[in-house]
Each structure stands twice: as structure tokens, then as C-alpha cells.
VMD Tcl script that draws the C-alpha trace (Angstrom):
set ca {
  {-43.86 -159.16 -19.00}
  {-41.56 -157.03 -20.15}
  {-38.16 -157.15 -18.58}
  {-36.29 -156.24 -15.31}
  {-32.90 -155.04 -17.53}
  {-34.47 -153.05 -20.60}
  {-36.86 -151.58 -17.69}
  {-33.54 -149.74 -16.21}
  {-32.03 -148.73 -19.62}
  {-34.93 -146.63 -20.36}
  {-35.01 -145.22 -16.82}
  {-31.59 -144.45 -16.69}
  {-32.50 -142.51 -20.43}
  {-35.42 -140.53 -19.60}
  {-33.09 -139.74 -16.05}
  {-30.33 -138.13 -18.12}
  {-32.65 -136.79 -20.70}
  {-34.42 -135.07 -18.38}
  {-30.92 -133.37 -16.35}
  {-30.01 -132.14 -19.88}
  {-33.33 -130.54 -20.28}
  {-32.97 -128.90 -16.75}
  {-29.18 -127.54 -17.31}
  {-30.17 -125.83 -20.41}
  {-33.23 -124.07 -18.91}
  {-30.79 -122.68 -16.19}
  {-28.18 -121.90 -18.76}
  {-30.64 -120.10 -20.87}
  {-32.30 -118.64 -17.88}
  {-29.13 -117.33 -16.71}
  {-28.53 -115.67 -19.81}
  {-31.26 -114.01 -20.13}
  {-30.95 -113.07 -16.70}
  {-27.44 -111.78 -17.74}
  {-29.31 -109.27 -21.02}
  {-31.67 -108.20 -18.50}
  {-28.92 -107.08 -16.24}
  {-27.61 -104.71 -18.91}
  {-31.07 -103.93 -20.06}
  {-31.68 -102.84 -16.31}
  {-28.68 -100.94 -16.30}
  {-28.71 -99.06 -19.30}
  {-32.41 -97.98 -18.35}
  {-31.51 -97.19 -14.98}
  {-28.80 -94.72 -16.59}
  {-31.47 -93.13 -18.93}
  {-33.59 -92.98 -16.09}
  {-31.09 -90.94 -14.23}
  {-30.11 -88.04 -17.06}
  {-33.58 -87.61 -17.66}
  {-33.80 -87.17 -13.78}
  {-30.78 -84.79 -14.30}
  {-32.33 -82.92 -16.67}
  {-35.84 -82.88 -15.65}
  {-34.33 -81.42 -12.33}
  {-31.91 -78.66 -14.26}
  {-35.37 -77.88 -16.42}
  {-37.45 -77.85 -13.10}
  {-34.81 -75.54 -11.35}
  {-34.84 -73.10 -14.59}
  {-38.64 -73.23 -14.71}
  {-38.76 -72.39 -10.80}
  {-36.31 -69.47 -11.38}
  {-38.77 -68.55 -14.29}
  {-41.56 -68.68 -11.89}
  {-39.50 -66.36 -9.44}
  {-38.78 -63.83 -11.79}
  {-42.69 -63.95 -12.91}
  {-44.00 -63.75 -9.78}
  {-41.53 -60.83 -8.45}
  {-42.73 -59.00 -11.52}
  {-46.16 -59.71 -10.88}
  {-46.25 -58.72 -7.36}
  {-44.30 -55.68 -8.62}
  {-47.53 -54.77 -10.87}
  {-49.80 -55.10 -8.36}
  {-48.05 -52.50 -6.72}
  {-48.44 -50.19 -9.58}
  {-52.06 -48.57 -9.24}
  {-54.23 -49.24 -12.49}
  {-55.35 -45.75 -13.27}
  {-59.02 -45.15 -15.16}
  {-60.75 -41.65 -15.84}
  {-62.36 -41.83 -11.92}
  {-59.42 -43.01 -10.13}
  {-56.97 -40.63 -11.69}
  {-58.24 -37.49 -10.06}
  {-59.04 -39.11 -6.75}
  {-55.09 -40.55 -6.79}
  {-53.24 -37.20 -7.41}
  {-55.44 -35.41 -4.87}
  {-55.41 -38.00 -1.98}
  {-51.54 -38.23 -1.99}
  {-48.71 -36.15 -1.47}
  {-46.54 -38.00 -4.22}
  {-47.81 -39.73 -7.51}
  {-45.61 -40.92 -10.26}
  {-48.01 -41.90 -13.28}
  {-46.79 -43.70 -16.31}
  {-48.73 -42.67 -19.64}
  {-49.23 -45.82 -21.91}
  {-50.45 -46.86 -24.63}
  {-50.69 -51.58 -25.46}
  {-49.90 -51.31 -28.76}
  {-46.65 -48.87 -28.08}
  {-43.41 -51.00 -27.74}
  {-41.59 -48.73 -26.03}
  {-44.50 -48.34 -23.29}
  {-43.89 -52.70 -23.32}
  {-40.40 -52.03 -22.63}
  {-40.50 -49.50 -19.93}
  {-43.71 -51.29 -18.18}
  {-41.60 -53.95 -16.61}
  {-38.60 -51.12 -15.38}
  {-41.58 -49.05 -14.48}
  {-42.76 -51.97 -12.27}
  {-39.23 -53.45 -10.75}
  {-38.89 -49.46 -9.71}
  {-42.01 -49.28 -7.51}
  {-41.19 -52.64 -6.06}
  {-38.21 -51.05 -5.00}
  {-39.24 -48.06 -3.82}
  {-42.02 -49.65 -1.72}
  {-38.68 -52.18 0.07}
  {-37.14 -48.18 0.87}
  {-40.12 -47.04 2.32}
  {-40.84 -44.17 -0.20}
  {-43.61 -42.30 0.47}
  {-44.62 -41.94 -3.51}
  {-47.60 -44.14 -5.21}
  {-46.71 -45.31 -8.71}
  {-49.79 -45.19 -11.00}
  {-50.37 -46.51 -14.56}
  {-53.14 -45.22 -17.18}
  {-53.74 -46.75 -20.55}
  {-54.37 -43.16 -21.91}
  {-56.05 -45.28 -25.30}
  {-58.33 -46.93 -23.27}
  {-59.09 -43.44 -21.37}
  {-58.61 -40.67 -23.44}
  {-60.22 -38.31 -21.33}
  {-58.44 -38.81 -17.94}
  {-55.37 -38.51 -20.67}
  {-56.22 -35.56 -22.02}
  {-56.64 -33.86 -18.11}
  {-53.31 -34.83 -17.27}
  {-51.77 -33.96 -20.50}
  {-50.29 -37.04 -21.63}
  {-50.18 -36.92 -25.21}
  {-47.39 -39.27 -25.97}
  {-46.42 -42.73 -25.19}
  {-44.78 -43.76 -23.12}
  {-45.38 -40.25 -20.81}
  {-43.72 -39.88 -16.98}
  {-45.24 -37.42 -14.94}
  {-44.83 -36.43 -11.20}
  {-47.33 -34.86 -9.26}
  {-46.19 -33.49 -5.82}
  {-49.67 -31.80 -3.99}
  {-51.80 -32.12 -7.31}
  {-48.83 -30.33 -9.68}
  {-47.21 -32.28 -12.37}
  {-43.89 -31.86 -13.52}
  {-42.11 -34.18 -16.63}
  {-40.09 -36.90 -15.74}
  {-36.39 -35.78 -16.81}
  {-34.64 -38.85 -15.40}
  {-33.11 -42.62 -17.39}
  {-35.52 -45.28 -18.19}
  {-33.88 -48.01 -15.94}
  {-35.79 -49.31 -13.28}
  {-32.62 -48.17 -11.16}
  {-32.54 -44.54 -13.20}
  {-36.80 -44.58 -11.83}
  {-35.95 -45.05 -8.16}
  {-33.09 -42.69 -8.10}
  {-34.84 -40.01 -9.82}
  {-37.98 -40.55 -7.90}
  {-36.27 -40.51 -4.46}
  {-34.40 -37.19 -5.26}
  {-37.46 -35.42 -5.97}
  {-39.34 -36.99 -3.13}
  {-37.29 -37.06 -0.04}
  {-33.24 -36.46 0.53}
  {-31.14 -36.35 -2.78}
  {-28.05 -37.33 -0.72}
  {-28.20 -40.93 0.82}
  {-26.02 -40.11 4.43}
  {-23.53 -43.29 4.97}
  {-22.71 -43.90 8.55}
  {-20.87 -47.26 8.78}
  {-18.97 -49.67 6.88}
  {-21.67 -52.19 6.94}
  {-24.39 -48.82 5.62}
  {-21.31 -48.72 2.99}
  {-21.10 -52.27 1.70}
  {-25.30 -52.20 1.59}
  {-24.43 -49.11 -0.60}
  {-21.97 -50.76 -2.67}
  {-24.74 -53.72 -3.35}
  {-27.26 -51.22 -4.46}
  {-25.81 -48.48 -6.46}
  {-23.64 -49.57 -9.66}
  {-22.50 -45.84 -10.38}
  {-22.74 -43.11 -7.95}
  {-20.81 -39.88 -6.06}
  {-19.66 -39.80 -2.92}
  {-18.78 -36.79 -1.13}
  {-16.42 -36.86 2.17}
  {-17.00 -33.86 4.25}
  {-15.62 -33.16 8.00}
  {-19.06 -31.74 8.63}
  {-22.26 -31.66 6.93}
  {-22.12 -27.55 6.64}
  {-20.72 -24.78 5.33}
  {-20.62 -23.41 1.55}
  {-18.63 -26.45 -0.17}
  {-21.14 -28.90 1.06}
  {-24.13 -27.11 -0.02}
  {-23.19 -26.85 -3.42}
  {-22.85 -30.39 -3.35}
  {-26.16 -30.82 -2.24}
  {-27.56 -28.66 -4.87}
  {-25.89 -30.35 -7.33}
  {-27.31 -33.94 -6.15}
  {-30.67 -32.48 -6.59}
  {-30.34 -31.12 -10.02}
  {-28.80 -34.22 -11.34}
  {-31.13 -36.57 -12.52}
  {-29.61 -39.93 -12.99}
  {-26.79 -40.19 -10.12}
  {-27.01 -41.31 -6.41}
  {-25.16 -39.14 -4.48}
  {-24.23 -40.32 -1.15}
  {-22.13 -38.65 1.76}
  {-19.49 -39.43 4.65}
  {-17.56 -37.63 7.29}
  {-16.00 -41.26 8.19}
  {-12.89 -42.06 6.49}
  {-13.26 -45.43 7.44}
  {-16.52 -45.47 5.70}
  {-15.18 -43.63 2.46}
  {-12.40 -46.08 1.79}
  {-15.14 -48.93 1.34}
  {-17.18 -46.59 -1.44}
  {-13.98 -45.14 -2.73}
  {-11.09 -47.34 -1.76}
  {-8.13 -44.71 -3.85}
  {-9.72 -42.00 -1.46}
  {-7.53 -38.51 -0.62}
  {-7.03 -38.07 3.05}
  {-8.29 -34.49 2.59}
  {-10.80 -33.20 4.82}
  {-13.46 -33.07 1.50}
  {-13.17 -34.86 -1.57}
  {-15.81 -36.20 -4.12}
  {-15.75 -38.89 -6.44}
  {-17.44 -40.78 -8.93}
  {-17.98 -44.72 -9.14}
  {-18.77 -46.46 -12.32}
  {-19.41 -50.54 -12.62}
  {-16.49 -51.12 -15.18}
  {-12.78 -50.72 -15.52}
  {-12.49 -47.33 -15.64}
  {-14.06 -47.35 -12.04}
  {-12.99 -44.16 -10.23}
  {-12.70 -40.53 -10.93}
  {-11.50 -37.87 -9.04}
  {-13.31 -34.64 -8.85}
  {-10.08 -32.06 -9.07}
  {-12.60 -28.59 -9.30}
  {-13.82 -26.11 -7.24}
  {-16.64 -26.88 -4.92}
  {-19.52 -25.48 -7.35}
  {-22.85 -26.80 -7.81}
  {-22.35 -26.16 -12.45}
  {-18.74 -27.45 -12.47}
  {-19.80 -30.75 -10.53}
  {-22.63 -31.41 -12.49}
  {-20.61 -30.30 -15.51}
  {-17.34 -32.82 -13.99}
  {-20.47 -35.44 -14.18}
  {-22.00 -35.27 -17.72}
  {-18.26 -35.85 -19.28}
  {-17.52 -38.40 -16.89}
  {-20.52 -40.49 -16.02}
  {-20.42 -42.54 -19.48}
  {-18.37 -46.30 -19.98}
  {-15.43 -45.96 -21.77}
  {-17.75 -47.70 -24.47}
  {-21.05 -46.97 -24.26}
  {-23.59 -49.76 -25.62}
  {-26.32 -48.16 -27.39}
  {-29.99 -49.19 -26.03}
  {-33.36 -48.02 -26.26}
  {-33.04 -47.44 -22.43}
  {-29.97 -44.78 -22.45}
  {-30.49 -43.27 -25.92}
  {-31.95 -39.63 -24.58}
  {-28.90 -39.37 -21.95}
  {-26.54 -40.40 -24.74}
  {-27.78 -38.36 -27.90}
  {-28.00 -35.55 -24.77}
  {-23.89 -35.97 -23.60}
  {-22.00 -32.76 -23.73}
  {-19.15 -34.68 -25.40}
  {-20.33 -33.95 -29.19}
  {-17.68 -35.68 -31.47}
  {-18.96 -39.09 -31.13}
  {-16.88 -42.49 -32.58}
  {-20.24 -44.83 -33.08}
  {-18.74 -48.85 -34.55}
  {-21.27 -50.62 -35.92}
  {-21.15 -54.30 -35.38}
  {-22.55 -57.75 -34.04}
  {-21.94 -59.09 -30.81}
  {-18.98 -61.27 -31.82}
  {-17.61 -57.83 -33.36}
  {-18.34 -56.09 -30.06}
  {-16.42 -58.46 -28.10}
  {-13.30 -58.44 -30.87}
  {-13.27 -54.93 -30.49}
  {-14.00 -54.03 -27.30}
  {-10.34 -53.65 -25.42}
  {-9.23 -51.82 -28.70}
  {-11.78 -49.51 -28.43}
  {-11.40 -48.72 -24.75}
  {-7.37 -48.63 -24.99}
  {-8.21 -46.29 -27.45}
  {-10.96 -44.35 -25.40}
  {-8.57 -43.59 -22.48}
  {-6.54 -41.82 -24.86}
  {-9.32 -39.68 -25.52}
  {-11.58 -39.34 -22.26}
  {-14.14 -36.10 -22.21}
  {-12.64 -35.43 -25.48}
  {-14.67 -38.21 -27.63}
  {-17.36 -40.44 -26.79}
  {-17.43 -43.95 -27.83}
  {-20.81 -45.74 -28.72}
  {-21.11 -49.06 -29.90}
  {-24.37 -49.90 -31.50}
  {-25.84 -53.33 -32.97}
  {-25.54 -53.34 -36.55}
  {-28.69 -55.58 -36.50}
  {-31.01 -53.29 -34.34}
  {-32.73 -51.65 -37.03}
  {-34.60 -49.24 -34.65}
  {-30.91 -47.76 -33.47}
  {-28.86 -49.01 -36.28}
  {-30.48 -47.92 -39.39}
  {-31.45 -44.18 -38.74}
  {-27.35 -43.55 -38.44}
  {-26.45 -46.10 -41.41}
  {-28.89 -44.33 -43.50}
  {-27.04 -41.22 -43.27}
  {-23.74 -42.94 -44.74}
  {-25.96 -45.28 -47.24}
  {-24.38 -48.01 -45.02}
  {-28.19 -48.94 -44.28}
  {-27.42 -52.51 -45.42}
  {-24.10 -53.28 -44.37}
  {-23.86 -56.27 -42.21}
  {-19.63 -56.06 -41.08}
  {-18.27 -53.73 -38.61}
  {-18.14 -50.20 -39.43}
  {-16.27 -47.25 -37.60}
  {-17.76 -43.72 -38.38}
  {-18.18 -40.54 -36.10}
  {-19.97 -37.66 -35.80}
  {-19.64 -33.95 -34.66}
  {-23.02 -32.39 -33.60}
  {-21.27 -29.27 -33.10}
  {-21.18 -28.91 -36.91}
  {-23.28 -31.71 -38.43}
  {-20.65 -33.89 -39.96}
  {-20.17 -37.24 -40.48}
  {-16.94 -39.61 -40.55}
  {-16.29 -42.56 -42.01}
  {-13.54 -44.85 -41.17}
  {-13.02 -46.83 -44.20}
  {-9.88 -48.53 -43.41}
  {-9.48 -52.01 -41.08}
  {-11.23 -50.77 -37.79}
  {-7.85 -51.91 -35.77}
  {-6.49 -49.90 -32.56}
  {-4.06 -47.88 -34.63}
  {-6.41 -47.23 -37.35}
  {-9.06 -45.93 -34.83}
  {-6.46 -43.83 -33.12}
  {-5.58 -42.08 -36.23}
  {-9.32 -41.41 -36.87}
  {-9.74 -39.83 -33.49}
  {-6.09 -37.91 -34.19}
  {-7.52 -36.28 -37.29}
  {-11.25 -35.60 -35.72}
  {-9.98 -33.63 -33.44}
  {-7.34 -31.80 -35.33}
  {-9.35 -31.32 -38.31}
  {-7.83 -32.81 -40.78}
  {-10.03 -36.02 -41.14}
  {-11.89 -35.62 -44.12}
  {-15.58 -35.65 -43.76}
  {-17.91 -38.03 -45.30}
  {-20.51 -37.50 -48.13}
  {-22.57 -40.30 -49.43}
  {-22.52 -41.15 -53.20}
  {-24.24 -43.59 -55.62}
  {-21.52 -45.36 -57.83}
  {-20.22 -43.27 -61.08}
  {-23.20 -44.10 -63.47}
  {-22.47 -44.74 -67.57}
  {-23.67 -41.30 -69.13}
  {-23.30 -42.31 -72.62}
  {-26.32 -41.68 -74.82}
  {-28.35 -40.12 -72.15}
  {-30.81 -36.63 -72.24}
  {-30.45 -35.81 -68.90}
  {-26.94 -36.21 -67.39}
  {-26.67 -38.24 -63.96}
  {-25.19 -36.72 -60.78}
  {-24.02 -38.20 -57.70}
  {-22.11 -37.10 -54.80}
  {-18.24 -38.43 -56.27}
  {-18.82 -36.17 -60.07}
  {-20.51 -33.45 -58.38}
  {-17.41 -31.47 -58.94}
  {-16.42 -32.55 -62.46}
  {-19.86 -32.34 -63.88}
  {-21.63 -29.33 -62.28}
  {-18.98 -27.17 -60.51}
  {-16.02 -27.44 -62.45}
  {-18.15 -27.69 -66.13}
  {-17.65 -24.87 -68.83}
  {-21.10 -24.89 -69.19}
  {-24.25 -24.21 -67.99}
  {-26.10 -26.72 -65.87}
  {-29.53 -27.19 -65.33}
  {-29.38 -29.61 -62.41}
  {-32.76 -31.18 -61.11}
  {-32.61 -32.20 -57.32}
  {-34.83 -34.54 -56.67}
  {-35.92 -37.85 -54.18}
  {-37.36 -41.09 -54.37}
  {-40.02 -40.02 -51.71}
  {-41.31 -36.98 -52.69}
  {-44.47 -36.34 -54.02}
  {-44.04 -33.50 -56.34}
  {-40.63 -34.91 -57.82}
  {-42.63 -36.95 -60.59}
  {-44.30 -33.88 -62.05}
  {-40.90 -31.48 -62.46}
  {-39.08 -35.04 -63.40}
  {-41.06 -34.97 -66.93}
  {-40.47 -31.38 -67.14}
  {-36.79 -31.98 -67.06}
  {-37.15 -34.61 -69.71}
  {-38.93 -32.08 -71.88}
  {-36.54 -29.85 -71.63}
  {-34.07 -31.50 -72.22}
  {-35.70 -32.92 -75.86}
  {-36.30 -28.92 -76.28}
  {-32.57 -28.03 -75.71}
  {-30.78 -31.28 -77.35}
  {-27.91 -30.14 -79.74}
  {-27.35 -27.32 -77.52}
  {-23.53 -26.47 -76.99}
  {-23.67 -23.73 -73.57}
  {-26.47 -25.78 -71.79}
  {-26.78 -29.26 -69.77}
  {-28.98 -30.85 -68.00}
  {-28.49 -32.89 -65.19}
  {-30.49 -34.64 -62.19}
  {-29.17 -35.85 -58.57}
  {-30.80 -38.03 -56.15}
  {-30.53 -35.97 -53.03}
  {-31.18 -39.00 -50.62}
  {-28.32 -40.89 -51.46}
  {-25.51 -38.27 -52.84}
  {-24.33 -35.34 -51.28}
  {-21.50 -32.39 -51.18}
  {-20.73 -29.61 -49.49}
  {-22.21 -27.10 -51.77}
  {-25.24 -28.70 -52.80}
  {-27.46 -27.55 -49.85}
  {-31.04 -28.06 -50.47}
  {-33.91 -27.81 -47.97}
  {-36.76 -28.55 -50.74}
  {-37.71 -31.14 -53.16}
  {-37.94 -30.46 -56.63}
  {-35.59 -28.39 -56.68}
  {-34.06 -26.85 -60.04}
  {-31.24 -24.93 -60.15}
  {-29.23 -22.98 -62.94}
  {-25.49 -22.62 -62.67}
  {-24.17 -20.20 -64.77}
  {-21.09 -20.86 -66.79}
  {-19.30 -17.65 -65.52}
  {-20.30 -18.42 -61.65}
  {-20.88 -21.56 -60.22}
  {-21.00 -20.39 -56.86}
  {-24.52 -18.55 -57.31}
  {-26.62 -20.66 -58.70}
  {-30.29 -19.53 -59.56}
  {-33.22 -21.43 -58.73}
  {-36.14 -21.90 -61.19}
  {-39.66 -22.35 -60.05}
  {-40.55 -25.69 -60.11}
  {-44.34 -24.59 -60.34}
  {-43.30 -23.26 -63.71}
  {-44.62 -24.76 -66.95}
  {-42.28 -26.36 -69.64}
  {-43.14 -23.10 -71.52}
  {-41.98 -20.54 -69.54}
  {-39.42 -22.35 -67.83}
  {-37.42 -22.78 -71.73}
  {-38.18 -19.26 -71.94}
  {-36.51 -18.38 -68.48}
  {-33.42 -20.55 -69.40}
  {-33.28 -19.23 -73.35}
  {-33.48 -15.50 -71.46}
  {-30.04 -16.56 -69.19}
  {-28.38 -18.11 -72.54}
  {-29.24 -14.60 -74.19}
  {-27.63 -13.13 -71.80}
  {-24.43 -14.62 -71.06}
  {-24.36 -14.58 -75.02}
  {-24.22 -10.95 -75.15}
  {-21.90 -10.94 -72.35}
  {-19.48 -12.96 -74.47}
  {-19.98 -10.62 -77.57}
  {-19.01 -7.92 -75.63}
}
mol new
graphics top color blue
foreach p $ca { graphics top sphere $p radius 0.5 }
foreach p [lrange $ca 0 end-1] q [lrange $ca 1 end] { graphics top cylinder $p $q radius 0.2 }
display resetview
């Protein structure tokens, strides 16, 4: 038997043993309760940004949808056009604007979707006129019969008779333009709440107050709302009503006035009622005080009657540096000078213009300016700051900013044949030269230039140790100067020592042989001037 005393020891062990054992499982438990706790939480507060953000990227991806499905309902509005259909759609309604395309053309991919947003519009208004669309590569035929032979190609047909599309390439520019040539050209404003609709609609247009909607004044208003292509033109007899379009109205009993989306907001029209000097008041007037460049508004812009035209090059952090210096300096010089501001890394707007200055691969700002009254150029080559651009614009229009010639740098003519031109030694080394100079023009581009270039090195073996002859070359596509006016490439030209300012041009057809023999004949000559 074992006994009564050791039996409770060991009980009152295995009793405390087993308490311990049970404490530590709740303390462990409990801390592990504790980690999960802040496991939970931090999940939880994953769990929520990525519900924050999946609900910001669901809202974006709904206002994507939107967009998509506005424009697609928008092209189903636009009648697909083939070589059947096109006939039948012109004859069997009274107004058909058709847009001439081509897939592969990207400016028929950037006009599709204004071309679209346009009829959606005009459908909302109520417009009587059927947009139409024909891939005129796909039918070539149908193309052909409605004389679309570029892309993209607007054309109206009112009762089967086309007429081209003369109007911006906005889907806004579309509507207006279409309405005007398909129902009233003058939008009639009744009420303030018509006006504020208006206001919501239009971002630039002209309002006209008149007491009554008669009489000589208002009629040449009216024709010149319907030979303007890109303006809405709206009319009151409400002053009320005016003073919501045109809030720093006259209290005259007629008055127009243009509206423009931007600072320079209002302008007064100050002329006599006459349908030219309205539309004339409108073509100086309708621009920013900075126009941005685009693909959209380049035909209205190259088209402005304001031809001495300040174009900075520049990228969009440049455009935003510069833009209050530019329009402070703009103001100065309203219907005088246009401003255009173009991005330096469009290479479709920007490089045509840069090429002229052989700027084509500049890549800071740049200030030039041209006058298409006279084909110049202008180059502002100091800091483009406010001052500095008003001095430019000071000496464009006085005339006494010098104009700008492109030049390759002075090259090292030591030890060479044929002597190297460019635009900066044109003076020193062909005009101003005691002697004679055979100067080849020539370009990088042209085909025939090769052929006359190893002439010129022929001749100039032939001629070496002569003292009244030298021959030269310039590269015409990047040098020029005033007097060096060439329409033709080769070109070879002799200036005489005793009158540079008639030079004589050589064939270029010419052999080496009889093109020494012309040149030894002129030496002769001025030789037995000289003796005599």
C-alpha cells in the first residue's frame, strides 16, 4: 500500500503543475490574440485604400466609358457612306454634310471624332442637316463623283449642289458653320435664362443689340453673320438680356460686341454699321491675345489679316513662364501683331518654321517673327523677357529690326580648291572681293547638284594659280542673304570684278570644256578692259 501522505504530495504537484500549464496557454493565447489584432488592423487598412483606389479607378474608368459611349453614339449618328448610298443620300435630303476620309490619314483621325461630337450636337438643336462619312480609299468611285480628292475633304450639299466647307475644324467651328448655312445665321435671344443657355454654349461670339430687328444697320449685320464662317452671332432688343451676354454693354439703342473665353474678354465694335468693316472689326479681333498653335486652328491662323506675326517657340513649362509676359506685351500691340505660341516639340507645326531659321533642332525657347507682307523673318536672339520682346515688336514695326538670314558657322578655308560660302562671309568673300567669283549654289537635296559639283572641282584644278578668278560654293538650304536670290539648283554664277551687282549665270548643262572656255572668254575681257 502505498501511503495516505505521499498520495497528497503528488496530487497537490500534478494540481499546480497543471494551473501553470493552463496560465501560460492563456497568456500565450492572449498574445497571439493581441498580433492578430494588429495583423487585423493593418489588413483592414490595406483593405480600405485599395477600396479607395479601386473606387477612384472605377469612377475614372466609368467617366472613360461615358466619354466612349457619347462618342460612339455620336458615330452612329454619322451615316457610313459607300458608292450606292452616296447618291441616294444627297438626293433624298435637303442638307448633307459629307466628310471625305481616308484610315491611314491622321488628320482625317483627328477631325473624325470633332466631325462626330458636331453631328451629335446638331441632332440635340434639331438641325435639319444629315452628316455623312465616306472612306473615299475604300470607294474610289463614289469619291471621284463627288470630287473629293484630298483627305480629310468637307463638302455641303444643299438640293444635290456641293459647296467646300470654308469653316474651323472644331467640333464647335462644325456646328456653327453648319447651322449658318442651313437655317438662321443669327441665334435671336429673348430672355435672360435664353442668355445664360447662350453663355453655356458659345465660348466666343457677337452680339448685336438692336431696338428693332429692321432697318439698314441691322441688315448689314445680318449679312455679315452669314459670311462669317467661324462666329455665332446672336441678337437682342432687351437690355436686360444684353447685359448677361455683354455685361460692359452701351445703353445705345444698337451696339455690337464681341466675346472671347479669356482675359481679354470684350470688344467694342466702334465702326459704322457695314457688313466689310464688321467682318473686317472681326478677323483682327477674334484671336487670344496668345494664340496656341494646333492642327485644329492652323488655316484660320496662317489666314489672319494681321501679317507681322511674333511666333515663341517653347515647351509647356516655357509656355506657362511666358505667358503673362507675352500677353502684357500683346495688349500693347493688339491688331497690330499677332502672337502665336507653338510647341517646340510638335514637329508637324514646329519644324517647318524652325527650318527656316536652322533652329530645326533647338530644344529652349525661341522668340522670332515674321512679316508675310514681305517674306521676312526675325529672330530674337536676346533673353525672351517682357522688355526684350517689347523692343522686338518696337523695331518690327518701325523697321529698324534687322531681319534674319540663316548661316552655317565661318568654315577654315585654308588649303582648299573651292572656297566655302555661307550666309555671315557672303559679303567679304563674294560681294566685297577684288576678284572674280565663280560661286556654285547648290543643296543637299537636289538631284542634279552632284553632277555640276565635280564640274566645279574640275575647274577649279583647271584655274589653280590663277590671280583674277575664285571659286566658291554655298549651301543654299542653310545660308542665305539678301542678294543671293536663287530659284534653281545648280546654279553657277559669275561675278565680275568690276560689278558685283550683275552677276552672270553659266549653264549648268555646260561641259567642263566649254564652261573654262566661257569663263577664260570673261577673264579676256575684263583683261583688255584693264589694258585700256
Amino acid at each position: 500500500m502505498i501511503p495516505r501522505r505521499k498520495t497528497s504530495s503528488r496530487f497537490l504537484l500534478f494540481t499546480l503543475t497543471l494551473l501553470l500549464l493552463i496560465n501560460l496557454s492563456a497568456f500565450v493565447a492572449s498574445t497571439e490574440l493581441e498580433d492578430d489584432d494588429g495583423e487585423i488592423d493593418e489588413l483592414l487598412a490595406i483593405d480600405e485604400q485599395e477600396e479607395e483606389e479601386g473606387s477612384a479607378d472605377q469612377h475614372q474608368h466609368v467617366e472613360q466609358q461615358k466619354e466612349a459611349e457619347v462618342l460612339t453614339k455620336a458615330q452612329r449618328i454619322v451615316l457610313e457612306l459607300n458608292t450606292d448610298s452616296s447618291s441616294r443620300a444627297i438626293s433624298e435630303n435637303e442638307f448633307v454634310l459629307i466628310l471625305g476620309y481616308a484610315p491611314w490619314d491622321t488628320r482625317s483621325a483627328e477631325l473624325m471624332p470633332q466631325f462626330a461630337e458636331a453631328a451629335n450636337k446638331l441632332k440635340e438643336l434639331g438641325s435639319p442637316i444629315v452628316m455623312a462619312k465616306l472612306d473615299a480609299e475604300r470607294y474610289p468611285k463614289a469619291a471621284s463623283a463627288l470630287q473629293i480628292r484630298g483627305f480629310p475633304t468637307l463638302l455641303l450639299f444643299v438640293n444635290g449642289t456641293s459647296q467646300p466647307y470654308t469653316g474651323g475644324f472644331t467640333g464647335e467651328d462644325i456646328v456653327i458653320w453648319a447651322r449658318k448655312k442651313t437655317g438662321d445665321p443669327v441665334i435671336r435671344v429673348n430672355s435672360v435664362a435664353e442668355a445664360e443657355k447662350f453663355l453655356q454654349t458659345h465660348h466666343i461670339y457677337v452680339i448685336g443689340l438692336f431696338d428693332k430687328f429692321e432697318g439698314s444697320d441691322y441688315e448689314e449685320f445680318v449679312k455679315a453673320a452669314i459670311s462669317d464662317n467661324g462666329i455665332q452671332f446672336g441678337e437682342v432688343c432687351d437690355h436686360r438680356v444684353a447685359e448677361v451676354l455683354y455685361p460692359d454693354i452701351k445703353f445705345t439703342s444698337k451696339f455690337v460686341g464681341l466675346v472671347k473665353s479669356e482675359p481679354e474678354r470684350y470688344t467694342i465694335y466702334e465702326g459704322a454699321f457695314e457688313m466689310g468693316k464688321i467682318l473686317e472689326f472681326l478677323a483682327y479681333n477674334k484671336f487670344p491675345l496668345v494664340t496656341r498653335l494646333t492642327d485644329l486652328n492652323s488655316v484660320s491662323v496662317y489666314s489672319s489679316p494681321i501679317k507681322l506675326q511674333v511666333m515663341v517657340f517653347g515647351e509647356e513649362d516655357d509656355f506657362k513662364r511666358l505667358i503673362e509676359p507675352l500677353r502684357q506685351v500683346a495688349r500693347k500691340f493688339k491688331s497690330k501683331i499677332m502672337f502665336i505660341y507653338v510647341d517646340i516639340k510638335d514637329d508637324n507645326l514646329a519644324k517647318p518654321f524652325l527650318t527656316l531659321f536652322g533652329l530645326e533642332d533647338s530644344d529652349h525657347a525661341l522668340v522670332t517673327a515674321f512679316d508675310n507682307k514681305i517674306s521676312t523673318k526675325f529672330l530674337l536672339e536676346a533673353e525672351p523677357t517682357s522688355g526684350n520682346i517689347e523692343d522686338f515688336c518696337l523695331g518690327l514695326l518701325s523697321g529698324s529690326f534687322p531681319a534674319y538670314y540663316k548661316s552655317q558657322p565661318v568654315p577654315d578655308n585654308k588649303n582648299v580648291s573651292v572656297l566655302v560660302v555661307v550666309g555671315k562671309t557672303f559679303d567679304e568673300l563674294v560681294l566685297n572681293s577684288p576678284k572674280n567669283i565663280l560661286l556654285e549654289i547648290f543643296t543637299p537635296w537636289c538631284i542634279n547638284c552632284e553632277t555640276t559639283s565635280k564640274q566645279v572641282e574640275k575647274l577649279a584644278k583647271h584655274f589653280k594659280g590663277s590671280d583674277s578668278l575664285v571659286i566658291a560654293r554655298i549651301d543654299a538650304s542653310a545660308n542665305e542673304h539678301p542678294k543671293l536670290q536663287v530659284a534653281d539648283y545648280p546654279t553657277l554664277l559669275l561675278y565680275p570684278e568690276d560689278d558685283k551687282t550683275n552677276p552672270i549665270k553659266l549653264s549648268t548643262k555646260s561641259s567642263g570644256k566649254d564652261l573654262a572656255a566661257a569663263i577664260n572668254k570673261h577673264l579676256k575681257s575684263n583683261s583688255s578692259k584693264d589694258e585700256l
